[in-house]
C-alpha positions in Angstrom: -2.6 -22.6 -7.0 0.6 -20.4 -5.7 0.9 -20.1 -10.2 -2.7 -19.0 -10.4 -2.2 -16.6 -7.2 1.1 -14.7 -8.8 -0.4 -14.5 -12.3 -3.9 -12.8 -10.3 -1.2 -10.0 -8.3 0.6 -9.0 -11.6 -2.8 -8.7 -13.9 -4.1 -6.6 -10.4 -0.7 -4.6 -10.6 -1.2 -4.0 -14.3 -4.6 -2.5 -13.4 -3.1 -0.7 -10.8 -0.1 0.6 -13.0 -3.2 1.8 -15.7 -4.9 3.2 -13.2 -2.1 5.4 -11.2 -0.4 6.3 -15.4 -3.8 7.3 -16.0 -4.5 9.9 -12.9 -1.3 11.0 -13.5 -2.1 12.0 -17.2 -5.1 13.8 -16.1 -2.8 15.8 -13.7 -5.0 14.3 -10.9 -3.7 12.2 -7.9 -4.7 8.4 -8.0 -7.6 8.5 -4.9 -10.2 5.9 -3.5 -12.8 5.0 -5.6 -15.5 1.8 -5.3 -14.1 -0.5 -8.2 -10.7 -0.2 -6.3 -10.0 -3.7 -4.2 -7.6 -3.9 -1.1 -4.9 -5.1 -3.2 -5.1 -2.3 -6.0 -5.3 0.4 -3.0 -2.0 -1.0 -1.7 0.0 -1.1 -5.4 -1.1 2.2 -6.2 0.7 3.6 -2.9 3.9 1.5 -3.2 4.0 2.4 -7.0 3.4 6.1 -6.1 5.6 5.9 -3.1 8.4 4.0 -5.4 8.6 6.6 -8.3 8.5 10.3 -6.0 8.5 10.3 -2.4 6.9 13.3 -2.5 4.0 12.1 -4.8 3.8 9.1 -2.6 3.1 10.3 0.6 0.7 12.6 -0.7 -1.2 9.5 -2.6 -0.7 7.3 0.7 -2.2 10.3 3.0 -5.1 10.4 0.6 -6.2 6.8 0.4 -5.5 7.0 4.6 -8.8 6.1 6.2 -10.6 9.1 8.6 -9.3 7.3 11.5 -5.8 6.7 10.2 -5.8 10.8 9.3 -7.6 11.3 12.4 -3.9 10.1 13.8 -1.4 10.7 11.8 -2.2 13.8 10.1 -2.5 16.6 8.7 -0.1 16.2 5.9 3.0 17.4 7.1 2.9 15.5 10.5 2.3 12.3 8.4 4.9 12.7 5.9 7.6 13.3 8.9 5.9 9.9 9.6 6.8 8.5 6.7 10.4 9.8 6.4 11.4 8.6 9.7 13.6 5.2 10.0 11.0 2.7 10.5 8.9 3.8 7.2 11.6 5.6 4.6 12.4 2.1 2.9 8.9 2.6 1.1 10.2 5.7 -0.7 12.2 5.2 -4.0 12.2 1.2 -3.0 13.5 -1.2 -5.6 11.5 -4.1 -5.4 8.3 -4.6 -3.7 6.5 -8.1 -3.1 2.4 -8.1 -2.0 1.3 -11.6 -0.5 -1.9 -12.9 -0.2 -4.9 -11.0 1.0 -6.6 -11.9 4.3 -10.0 -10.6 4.2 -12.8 -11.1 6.6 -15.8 -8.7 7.2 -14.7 -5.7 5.5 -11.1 -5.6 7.0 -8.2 -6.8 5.0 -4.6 -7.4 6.0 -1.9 -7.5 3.4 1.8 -8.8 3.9 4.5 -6.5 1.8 8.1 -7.1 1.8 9.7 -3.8 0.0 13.4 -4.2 -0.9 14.6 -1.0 -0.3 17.2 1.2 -2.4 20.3 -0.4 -0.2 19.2 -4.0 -0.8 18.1 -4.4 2.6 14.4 -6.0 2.9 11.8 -4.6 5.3 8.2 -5.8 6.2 5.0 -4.1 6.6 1.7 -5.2 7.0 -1.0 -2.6 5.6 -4.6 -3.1 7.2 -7.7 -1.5 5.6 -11.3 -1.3 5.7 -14.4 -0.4 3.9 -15.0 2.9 4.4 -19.4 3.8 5.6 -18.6 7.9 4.2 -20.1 10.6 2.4 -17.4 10.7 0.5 -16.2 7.6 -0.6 -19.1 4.9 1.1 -17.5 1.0 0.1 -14.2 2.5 -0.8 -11.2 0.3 0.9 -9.2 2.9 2.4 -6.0 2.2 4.7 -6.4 2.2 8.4 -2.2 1.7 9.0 1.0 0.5 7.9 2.7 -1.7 10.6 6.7 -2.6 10.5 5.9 -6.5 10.3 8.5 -9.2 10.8 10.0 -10.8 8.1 9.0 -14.1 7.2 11.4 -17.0 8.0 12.7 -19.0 5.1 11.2 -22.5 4.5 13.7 -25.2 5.0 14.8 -28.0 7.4 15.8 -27.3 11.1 18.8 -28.4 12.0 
């Protein structure tokens, strides 16, 4: 099952990858579409956020739900956001893993451990939501980030 699970996250990053090379290729900014699931919203920001910090935030502000912009933004007030100590490990990481979706009712919760450039590994939880808009009605957009606690390791108490 966990074989299954892994193989299913790196054909959705591959889509993701396609997707995000593609946009890029038309000069365009990845943004939310319908055919987009949870997991695919969240590799296209840590993918954008990995190669320019820059690029990034500006893809992460643009797949930010109404609500999330409604607090975080405009731009520049969410990209200080995003610099500041609890949220910089997402730019330029090395290594970031997605764990399993938790979806109920048209929420989602998502688990990432991002290995930032130092080595040093940070979590974050990213929760989204079908959006009911004008301009993007069904689209999963993200309604935050959280700093999320690290898992602990599985082993034998002592």
């Amino acid at each position: 099952m966990r074989r299954i699970s892994l193989q299913l996250i790196l054909l959705v990053g591959v889509v993701s990858a396609y997707l995000l090379l593609q946009a890029q290729a038309e000069g365009d900014a990845p943004a939310p579409t319908t055919e987009l699931s949870p997991v695919d919203v969240v590799l296209i920001q840590l993918e954008a956020m990995e190669r320019d910090a820059d690029q990034g935030i500006r893809t992460a502000f643009r797949f930010a739900s109404p609500g999330n912009r409604a607090t975080t933004g405009p731009l520049d007030r969410f990209e200080r956001m995003v610099r500041s100590e609890s949220y910089a490990p997402l730019l330029g990481h090395a290594r970031a893993e997605v764990g399993m979706v938790h979806s109920v009712h048209g929420r989602a919760a998502i688990p990432v451990i991002v290995t930032g450039a130092d080595g040093s590994e940070h979590g974050y939880m990213f929760i989204l939501s079908r959006q009911s808009s004008e301009s993007c009605n069904e689209c999963w957009m993200t309604d935050s980030v959280v700093p999320h606690p690290l898992p602990k390791p599985a082993g034998q108490l002592i």
